[in-house]
N, C-alpha and C positions, 0 to 999 in steps of 0.2 A: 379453619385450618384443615387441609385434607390430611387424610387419616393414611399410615403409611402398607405399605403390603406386606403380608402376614402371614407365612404356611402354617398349618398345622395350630394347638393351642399345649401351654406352657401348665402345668401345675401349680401355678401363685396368680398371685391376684394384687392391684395395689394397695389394700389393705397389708397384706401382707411383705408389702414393700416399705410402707409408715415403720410397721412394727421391728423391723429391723434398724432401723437409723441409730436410734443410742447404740444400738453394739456396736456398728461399725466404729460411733463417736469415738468410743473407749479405744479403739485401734488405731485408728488415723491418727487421733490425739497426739498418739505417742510416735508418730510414723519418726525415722533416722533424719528425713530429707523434706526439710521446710519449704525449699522453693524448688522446685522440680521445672523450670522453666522447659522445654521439650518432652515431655511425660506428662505422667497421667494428670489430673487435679482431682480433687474432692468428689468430681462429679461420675468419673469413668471407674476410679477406686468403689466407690460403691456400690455400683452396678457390677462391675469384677467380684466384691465379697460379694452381695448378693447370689450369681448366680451361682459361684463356687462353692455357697454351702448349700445351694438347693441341689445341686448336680453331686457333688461328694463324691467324687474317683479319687481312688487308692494313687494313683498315677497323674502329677501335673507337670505339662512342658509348657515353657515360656520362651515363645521367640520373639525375643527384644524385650531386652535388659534396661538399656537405656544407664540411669545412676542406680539404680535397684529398689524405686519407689514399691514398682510394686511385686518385686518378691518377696517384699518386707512383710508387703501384702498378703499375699499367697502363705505363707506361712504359717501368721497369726489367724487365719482364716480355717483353712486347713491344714492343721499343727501333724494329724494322723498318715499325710499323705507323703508320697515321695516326689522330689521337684528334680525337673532339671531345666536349665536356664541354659538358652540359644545365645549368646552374644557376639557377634562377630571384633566388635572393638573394646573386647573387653579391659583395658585403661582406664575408660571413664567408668567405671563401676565405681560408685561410693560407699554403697552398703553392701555386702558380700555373707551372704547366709553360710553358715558353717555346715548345713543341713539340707544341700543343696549339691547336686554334678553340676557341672561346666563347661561348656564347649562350645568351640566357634563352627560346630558343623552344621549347614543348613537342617533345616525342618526334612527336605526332600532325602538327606542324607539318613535320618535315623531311622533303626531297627528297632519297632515296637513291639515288645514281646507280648503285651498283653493290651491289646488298643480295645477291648471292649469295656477296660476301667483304666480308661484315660480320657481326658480332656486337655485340648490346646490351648492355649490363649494366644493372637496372634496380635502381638501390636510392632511389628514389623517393616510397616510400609509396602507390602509387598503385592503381587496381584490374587484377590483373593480367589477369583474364578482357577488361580491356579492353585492355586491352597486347598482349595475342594476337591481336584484332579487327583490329587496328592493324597489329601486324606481319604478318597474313596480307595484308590489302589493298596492304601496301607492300614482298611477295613479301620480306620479311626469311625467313629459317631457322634464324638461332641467337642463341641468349637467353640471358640468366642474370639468376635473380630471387633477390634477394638478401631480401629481406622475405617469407618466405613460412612466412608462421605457422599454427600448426595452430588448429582448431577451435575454437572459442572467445577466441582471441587475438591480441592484432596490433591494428594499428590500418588495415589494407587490406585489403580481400577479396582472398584468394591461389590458388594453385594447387591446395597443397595441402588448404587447405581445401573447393574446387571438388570436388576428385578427389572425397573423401570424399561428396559429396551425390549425389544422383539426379535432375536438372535440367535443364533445359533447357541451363544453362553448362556441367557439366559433359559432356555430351553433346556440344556444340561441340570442347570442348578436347579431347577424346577424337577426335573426326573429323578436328581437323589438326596434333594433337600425334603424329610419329614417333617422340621418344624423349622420355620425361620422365624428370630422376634426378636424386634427392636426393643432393649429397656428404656423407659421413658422417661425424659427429662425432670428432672425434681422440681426447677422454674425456668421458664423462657422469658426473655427480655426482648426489648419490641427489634432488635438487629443483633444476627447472628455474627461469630468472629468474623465473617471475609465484610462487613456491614451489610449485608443484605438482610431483605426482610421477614423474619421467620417465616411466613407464608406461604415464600417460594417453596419451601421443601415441606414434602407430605413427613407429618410427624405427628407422635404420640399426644394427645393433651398432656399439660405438665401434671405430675402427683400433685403441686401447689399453687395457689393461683394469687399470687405477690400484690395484686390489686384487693384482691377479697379478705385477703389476711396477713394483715402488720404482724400480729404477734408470731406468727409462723414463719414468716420472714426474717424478723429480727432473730428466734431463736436457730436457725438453720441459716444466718447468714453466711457461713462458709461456702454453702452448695449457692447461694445466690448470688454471692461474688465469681465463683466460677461459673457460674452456668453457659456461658461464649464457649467454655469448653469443649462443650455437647457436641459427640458424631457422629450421634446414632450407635453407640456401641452396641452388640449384638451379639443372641447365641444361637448355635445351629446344630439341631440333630441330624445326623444323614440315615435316611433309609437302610 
């Protein structure tokens, strides 16, 4: 399996990726919203707590709400931090944090007052090449794009996909991307959601390897019933 492209290096390691799993357990466990059919799963939630208690800003915005999986998330993650949540149709919100602003105004729209302790999470759908544009002009530096589909898939133009071209975009995001980094799949299974074959797309080895180890399998079968899930979710510092 080719190995995917990488700016910069991250402060963890996957040990230190293992060593997190029961906490997250203890949070998911209890998540409001069982079947999240169009949202996050098990797999992308992790990688979200994950990198949001290694990054720790005072400041977290979420654009795209979805049913409110995971500002469930974001919460119980970072309880210290202040949230605010992007939803444009905000209706289908099922779980609604009382500890949380709310607003239907684009990402592009808001006034950061203090974007050097803030972090985005963007699971939006939206083009990320322009979400970078965006958070350069509005001096943001840490991101997490959670739609970031390889080559040929997805319904966003992503990062991933950018990397791979020879472009003028991806020339941009190379100029003020410091660290880009895919987190990596907990288990891969021989066909990805659209059924093709994980091969096709350069990707992380999994933290687990479902043929070498039953017992780690069975114990972590929630993340190996999702693992189709997986879209490369990712985090990005900017220069």
């Amino acid at each position: 399996m080719n190995s995917p492209i990488e700016i910069g290096n991250v402060e963890w390691n996957n040990n230190d990726i293992i060593n997190e799993i029961d906490n997250f357990l203890k949070i998911y466990d209890n998540r409001p919203i069982k079947t999240n059919k169009g949202g996050m799963s098990s797999i992308h939630c992790f990688a979200a707590f994950f990198i949001l208690k290694k990054i720790n800003k005072a400041f977290i915005v979420e654009s795209g709400v979805w049913k409110g999986q995971s500002t469930y998330l974001i919460e119980k993650t970072c309880p210290n931090s202040e949230l605010m949540c992007i939803e444009p149709a905000p209706s289908r919100i099922l779980y609604k944090s009382k500890n949380a602003k709310y607003t239907i105004n684009d990402f592009s729209m808001l006034n950061i007052i203090n974007p050097a302790d803030t972090i985005f999470f963007f699971d939006d759908h939206q083009n990320a090449v322009n979400r970078i544009k965006q958070a350069v002009q509005k001096g943001i530096k840490n991101l997490i794009f959670e739609d970031n589909y390889p080559v040929d898939q997805g319904d966003c133009i992503s990062l991933k996909q950018t990397l791979e071209l020879n472009n003028e975009d991806s020339k941009y995001i190379r100029e003020h991307i410091k660290i880009y980094y895919e987190f990596p799949p907990l288990f891969i299974k021989e066909y990805t959601r659209w059924n093709t074959k994980w091969n096709l797309y350069p990707t992380k080895q999994p933290i687990f390897n479902e043929l070498n180890n039953e017992l780690i399998t069975k114990k972590y079968n929630i993340f190996h019933e999702d693992a189709t899930d997986y879209t490369w979710i990712s985090y990005v510092e900017l220069k």
